[in-house]
VEXDREN-2710 file (C-alpha; in Angstrom, 1 decimal):
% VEXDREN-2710
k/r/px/py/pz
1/UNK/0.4/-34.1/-6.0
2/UNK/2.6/-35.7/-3.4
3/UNK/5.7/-33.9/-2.7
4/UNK/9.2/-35.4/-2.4
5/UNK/9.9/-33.7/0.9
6/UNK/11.4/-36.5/3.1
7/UNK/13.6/-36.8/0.2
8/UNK/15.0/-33.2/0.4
9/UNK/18.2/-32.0/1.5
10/UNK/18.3/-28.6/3.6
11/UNK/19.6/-27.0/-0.1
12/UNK/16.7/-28.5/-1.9
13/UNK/13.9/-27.1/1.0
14/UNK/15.2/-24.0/1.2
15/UNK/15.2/-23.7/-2.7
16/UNK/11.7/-24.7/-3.0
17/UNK/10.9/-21.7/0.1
18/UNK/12.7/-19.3/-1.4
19/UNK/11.1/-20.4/-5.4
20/UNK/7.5/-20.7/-3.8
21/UNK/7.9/-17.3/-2.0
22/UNK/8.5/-15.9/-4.9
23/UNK/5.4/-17.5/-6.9
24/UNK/7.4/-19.0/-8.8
25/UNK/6.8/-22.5/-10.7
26/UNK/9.5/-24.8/-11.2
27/UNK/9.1/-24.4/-14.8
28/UNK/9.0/-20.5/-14.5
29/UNK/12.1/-21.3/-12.5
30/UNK/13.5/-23.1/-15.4
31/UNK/12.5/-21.0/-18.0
32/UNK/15.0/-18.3/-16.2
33/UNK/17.6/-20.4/-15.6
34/UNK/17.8/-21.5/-19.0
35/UNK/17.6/-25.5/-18.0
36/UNK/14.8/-27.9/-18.0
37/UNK/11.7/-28.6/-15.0
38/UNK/12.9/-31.8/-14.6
39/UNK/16.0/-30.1/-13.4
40/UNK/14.7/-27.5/-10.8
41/UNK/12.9/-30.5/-9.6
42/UNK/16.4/-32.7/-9.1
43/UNK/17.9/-29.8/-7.5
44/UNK/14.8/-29.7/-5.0
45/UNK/15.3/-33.3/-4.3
46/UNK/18.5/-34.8/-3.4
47/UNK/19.3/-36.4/-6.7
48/UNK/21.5/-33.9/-7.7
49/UNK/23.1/-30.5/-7.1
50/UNK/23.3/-27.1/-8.7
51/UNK/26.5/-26.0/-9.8
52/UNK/28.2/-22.9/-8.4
53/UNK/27.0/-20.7/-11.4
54/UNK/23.8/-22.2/-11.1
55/UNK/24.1/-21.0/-7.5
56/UNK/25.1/-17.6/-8.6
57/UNK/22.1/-17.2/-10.8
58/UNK/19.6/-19.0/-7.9
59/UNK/20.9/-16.2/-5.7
60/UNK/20.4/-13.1/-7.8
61/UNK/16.6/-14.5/-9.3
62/UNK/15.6/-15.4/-5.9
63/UNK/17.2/-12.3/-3.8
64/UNK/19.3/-14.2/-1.6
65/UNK/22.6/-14.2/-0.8
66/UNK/24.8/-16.8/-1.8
67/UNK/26.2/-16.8/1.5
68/UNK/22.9/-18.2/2.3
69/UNK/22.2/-20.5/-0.2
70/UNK/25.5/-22.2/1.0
71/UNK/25.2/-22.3/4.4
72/UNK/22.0/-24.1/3.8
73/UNK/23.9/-25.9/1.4
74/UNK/27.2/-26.7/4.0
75/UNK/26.1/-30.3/5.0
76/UNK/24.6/-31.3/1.1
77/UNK/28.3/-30.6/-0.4
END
């Protein structure tokens, strides 16, 4: 399958890393977060962007800080 990753912001690559090091699926991923695959896989594209409680939850299923989710994030915003 052919990834979108010229397509991804720095916010969207670094939340696929930090999903995949976790082996993780996107819809594992989704199942957690309570929203749908299609959604994980917007948020790892540049079509759209997380919300800051969507952050918040990122950060604590994927153990990293938010402080680095957001400065990967800095330029996307």
């Amino acid at each position: 399958m052919k990834t979108d990753e010229h397509k991804m912001t720095q916010l969207g690559y670094a939340l696929r890393e930090y999903r995949v090091r976790h082996n993780m699926t996107q819809q594992e991923l989704a199942e957690k977060l309570g929203v749908s695959t299609n959604t994980i896989h917007l948020w790892e594209t540049k079509v759209c962007k997380p919300s800051m409680g969507s952050l918040l939850l990122l950060s604590d299923l994927l153990e990293i800080s938010l402080l680095d989710i957001i400065s990967k994030a800095k330029k996307d915003y």
